[in-house]
N, C-alpha and C positions, 0 to 999 in steps of 0.2 A: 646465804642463809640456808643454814640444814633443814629436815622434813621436821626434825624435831622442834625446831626452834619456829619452823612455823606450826605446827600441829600445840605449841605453849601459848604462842601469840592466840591463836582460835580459840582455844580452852577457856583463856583469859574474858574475852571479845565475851562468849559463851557463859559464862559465870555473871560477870556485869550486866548482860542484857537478864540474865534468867531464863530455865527451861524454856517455860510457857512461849514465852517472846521470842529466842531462838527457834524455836520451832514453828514459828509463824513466818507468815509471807516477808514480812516486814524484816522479821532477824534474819532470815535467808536474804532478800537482799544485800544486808547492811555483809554479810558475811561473804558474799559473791565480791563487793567491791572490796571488801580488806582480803580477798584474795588478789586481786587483781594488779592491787597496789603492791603488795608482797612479793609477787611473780614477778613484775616490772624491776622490783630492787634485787630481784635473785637471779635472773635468768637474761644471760647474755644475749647480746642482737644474734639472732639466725637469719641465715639465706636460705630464703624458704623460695621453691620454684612452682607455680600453680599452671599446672594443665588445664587450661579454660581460664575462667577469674573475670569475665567479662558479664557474667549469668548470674544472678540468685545468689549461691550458696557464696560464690568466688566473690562475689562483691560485698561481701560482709564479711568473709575471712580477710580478705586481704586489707580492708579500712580497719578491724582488730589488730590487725598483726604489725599495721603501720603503726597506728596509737602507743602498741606496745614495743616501737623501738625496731623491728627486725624490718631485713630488707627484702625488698621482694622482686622478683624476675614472675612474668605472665607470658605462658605462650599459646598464642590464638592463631586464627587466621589472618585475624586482623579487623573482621566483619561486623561484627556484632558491638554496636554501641550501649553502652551500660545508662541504665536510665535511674540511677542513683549516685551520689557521691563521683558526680565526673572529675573533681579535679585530684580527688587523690591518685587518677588514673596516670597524672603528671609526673608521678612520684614514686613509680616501678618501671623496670627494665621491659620493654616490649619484645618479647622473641616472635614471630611470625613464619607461620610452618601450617602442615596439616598433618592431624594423627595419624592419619590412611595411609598419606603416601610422601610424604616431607618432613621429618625429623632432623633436617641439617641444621636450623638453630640449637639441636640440643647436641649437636655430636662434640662441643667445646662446651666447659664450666664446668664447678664444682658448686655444690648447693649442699645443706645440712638436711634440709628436707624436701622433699617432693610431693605435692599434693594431687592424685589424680582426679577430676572432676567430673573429666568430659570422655572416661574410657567407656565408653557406647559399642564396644566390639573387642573383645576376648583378645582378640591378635594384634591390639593397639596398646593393652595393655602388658602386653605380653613383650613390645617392641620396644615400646619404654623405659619397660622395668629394667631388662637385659641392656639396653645402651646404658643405661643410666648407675648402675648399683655398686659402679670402681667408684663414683664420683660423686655418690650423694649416703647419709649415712641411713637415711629411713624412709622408706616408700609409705604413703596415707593414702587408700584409693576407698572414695567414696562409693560405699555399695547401698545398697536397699535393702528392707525388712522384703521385698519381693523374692528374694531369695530362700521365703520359704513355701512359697505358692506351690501346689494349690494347698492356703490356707485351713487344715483340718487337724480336730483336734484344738488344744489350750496349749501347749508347752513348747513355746514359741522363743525357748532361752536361746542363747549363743551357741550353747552344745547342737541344739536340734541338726538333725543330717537333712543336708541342701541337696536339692534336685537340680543334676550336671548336665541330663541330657534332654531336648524334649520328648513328648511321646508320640510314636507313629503317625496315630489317630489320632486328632481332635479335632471337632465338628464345628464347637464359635468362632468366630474370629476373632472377639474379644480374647478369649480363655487362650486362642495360640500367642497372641500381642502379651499375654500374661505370661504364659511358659517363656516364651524366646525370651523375654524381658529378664525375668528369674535368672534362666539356666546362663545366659548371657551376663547377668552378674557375678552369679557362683564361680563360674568359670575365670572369671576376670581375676577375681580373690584370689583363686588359686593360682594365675599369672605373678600376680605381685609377689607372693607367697614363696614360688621358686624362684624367683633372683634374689630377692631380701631375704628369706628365710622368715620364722615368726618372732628371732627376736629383733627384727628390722622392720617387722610391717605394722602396721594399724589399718583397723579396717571397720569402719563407718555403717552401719546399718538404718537410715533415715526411714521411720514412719513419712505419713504426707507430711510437707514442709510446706510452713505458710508462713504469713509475712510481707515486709515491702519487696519491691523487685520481684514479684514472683509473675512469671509471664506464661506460665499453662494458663491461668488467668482460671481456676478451678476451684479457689478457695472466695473470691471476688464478692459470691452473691450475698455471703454474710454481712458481712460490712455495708456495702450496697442497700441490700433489704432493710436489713434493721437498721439503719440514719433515716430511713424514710416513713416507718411505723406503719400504723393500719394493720387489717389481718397479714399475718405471715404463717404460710403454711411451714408445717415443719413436717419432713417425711420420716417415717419408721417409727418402732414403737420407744414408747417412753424411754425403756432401759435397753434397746442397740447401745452396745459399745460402742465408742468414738475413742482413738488415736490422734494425736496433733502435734507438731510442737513445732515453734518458736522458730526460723533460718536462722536466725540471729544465736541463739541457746546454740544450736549446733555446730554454727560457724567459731563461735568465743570458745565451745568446749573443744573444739577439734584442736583449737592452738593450742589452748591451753595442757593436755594432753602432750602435743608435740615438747612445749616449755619443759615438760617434765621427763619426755622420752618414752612412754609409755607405749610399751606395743599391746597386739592382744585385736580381739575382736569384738564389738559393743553395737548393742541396739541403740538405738534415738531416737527415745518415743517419750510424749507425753502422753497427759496429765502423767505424775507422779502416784496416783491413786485412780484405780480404775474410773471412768467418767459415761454416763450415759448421755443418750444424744439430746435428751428432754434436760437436763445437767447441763449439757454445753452452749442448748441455744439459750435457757432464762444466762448467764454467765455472761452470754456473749451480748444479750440485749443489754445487760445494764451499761454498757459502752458508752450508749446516744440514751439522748433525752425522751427522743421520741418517742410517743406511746406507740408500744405492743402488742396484740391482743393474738397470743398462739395459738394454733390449730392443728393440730398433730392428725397425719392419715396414716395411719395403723396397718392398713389392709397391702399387704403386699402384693396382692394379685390387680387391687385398683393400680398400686403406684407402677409395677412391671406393665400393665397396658398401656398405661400414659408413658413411659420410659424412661420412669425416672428411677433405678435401680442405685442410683450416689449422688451425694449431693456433698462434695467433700466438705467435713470429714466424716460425714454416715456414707458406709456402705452397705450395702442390703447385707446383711448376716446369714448368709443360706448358699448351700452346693458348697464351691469350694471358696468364696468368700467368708464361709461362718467365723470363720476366727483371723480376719486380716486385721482387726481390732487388738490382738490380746498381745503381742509383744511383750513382752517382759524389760520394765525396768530396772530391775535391782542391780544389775552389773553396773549400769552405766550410774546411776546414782551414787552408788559406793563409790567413782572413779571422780565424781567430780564435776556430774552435769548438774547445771542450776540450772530452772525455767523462769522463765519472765510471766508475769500475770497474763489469763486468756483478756483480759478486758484493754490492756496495752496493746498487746498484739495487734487487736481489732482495731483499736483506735489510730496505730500509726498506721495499718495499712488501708486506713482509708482515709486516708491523709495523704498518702503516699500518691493513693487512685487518683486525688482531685485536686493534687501539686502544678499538675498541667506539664512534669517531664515524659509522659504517655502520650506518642502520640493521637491526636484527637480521630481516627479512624479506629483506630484500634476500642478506644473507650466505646466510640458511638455503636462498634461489631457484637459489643459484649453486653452494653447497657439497651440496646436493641434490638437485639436475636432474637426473633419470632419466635425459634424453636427454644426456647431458655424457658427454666420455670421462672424466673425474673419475668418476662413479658407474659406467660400462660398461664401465671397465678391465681388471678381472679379468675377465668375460666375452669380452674382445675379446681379450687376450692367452690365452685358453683355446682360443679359436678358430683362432685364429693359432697356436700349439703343437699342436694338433690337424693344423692341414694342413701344416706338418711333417715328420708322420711318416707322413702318407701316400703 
């Protein structure tokens, strides 16, 4: 099925539902699955090869990409047990290597696509690329919106020029974990880049990524808080930008992307419409039943004392954080990314939290951390009502 012949078939879909309704959450759905179904009747099984696939992102690419027919080979260390979807783990090639210093599982095979994951160091991906680019037709290496750090200014498109090197001097420790992070992605890019070329590469730019399987375990306290009601502090001002989206939206667009061949370079960021943080938490509350009653601390010098400078997905908006929020969607929406509702979102991943495939240390590290605004809230929101009313 040609582009046209599906681009008649949507038109169609489009007409019968009507503007109005296509343009709503609901016609966007219905429109994501009559792609989905289309792609499956149009687009051959791939052997797709995942660097990682064990973590987050890989474990929702790779249960898509099985759904949709293609085969898939994963090469890990071997280590990392996946605490979602373990039996489709039955049902891909196991290669077992390390990216540092053992690539002998990949020095035989051919594969149509390559997905890199887990390229955490410029000369990994750099190793990869080069063994790999006789024998595979398209390198995908997931990168980050970090690559535009330090976030200043608003125009945070695809074109913006990336920072390659760190700089001499930097005083936080935070802000160099941010540079190295950045210049260490930039650079990766640009690995992929020289062996593939740009009409071989695709290359991923993930705002925070949240959702089931996510094991920073950073996005948690949402979900957490709001199923349990009562005051909930929410920190920064009404209208902070907030950035989010979906593992799952980024995992289904990436394939879907590859189905098509598509190189090029793409943010991956939600909301599709700017979103404030006072916007994302009433959104996020209507998930659970339980009564809400919100209390926003405004003062950024109260919430920098107490330490709470992020609370993902607010990050304090200020120095070289002011615009980690603003990414730019329009590229990546033109190409094809759909979002799944923030109130789904919420609700499978905490669902996912209280499945019981986590092990129970881990939950009790996270649901119990003294130093967590989860445990400090009532003290912090006493605090903050105190000076108040002084």
């Amino acid at each position: 099925m040609n582009k046209s012949r599906r681009a008649f078939i949507k038109t169609g879909v489009l007409s019968s539902l009507g503007i109005p309704l296509a343009a709503s959450g609901f016609g966007q759905t219905i429109l994501k699955e009559l792609d989905h179904e289309i792609s499956i009747l149009n687009n051959k099984p791939l052997k797709i090869l995942i660097l990682g696939g064990t973590s987050f992102l890989g474990i929702h690419q790779l249960k898509y990409a099985l759904d949709r027919g293609h085969q898939i080979s994963i090469f890990t260390r071997g280590k990392t047990q996946p605490n979602l979807y373990p039996e489709v783990f039955e049902q891909v090639e196991h290669l077992i290597g390390d990216r540092k210093n053992d690539l002998t599982a990949l020095e035989k095979g051919n594969w149509d696509v390559v997905i890199d994951n887990s390229g955490y160091d410029a000369s990994w991906t750099d190793r990869s690329a080069s063994l790999l680019k006789e024998r595979c037709n398209m390198y995908v290496y997931t990168s980050s919106i970090g690559v535009y750090y330090p976030y200043l200014g608003s125009d945070f498109t695809e074109e913006r020029t990336v920072l390659l090197k760190e700089p001499e001097a930097v005083e936080k420790e935070e802000e160099r974990i941010e540079y190295w992070y950045g210049v260490m992605k930039a650079n990766s890019e640009l690995a992929a880049l020289k062996h593939f070329g740009p009409d071989r590469t695709l290359i991923i730019r993930p705002t925070y990524m949240i959702g089931p399987a996510d094991k920073t375990n950073r996005f948690i306290h949402w979900p957490i808080r709001l199923s349990r009601g009562g005051n909930v502090l929410v920190p920064g001002k009404k209208n902070d930008p907030v950035q989010y989206i979906d593992v799952r939206d980024v995992a289904e667009w990436m394939i879907r992307l590859i189905e098509s061949n598509t190189p090029g370079t793409f943010n991956a960021a939600g909301p599709r419409d700017p979103k404030s943080m006072w916007a994302f938490v009433n959104d996020a509350n209507e998930a659970f039943p339980a009564d809400c009653t919100l209390i926003p601390i405004d003062d950024y010098d109260f919430l920098t004392d107490e330490g709470i400078v992020e609370l993902v997905p607010w990050v304090m908006p200020t120095g070289n954080n002011a615009g980690s929020s603003l990414a730019s969607t329009e590229k990546a929406m033109q190409h094809g990314l759909t979002l799944r509702p923030l109130k789904e979102t919420i609700i499978d991943t905490h669902r996912w939290w209280n499945s019981g495939v986590i092990p129970p240390e881990v939950v009790e590290k996270v649901e119990n951390n003294p130093e967590s605004v989860l445990l400090r809230e009532p003290e912090l929101l006493a605090k903050w009502n105190k000076l108040q009313k002084e």
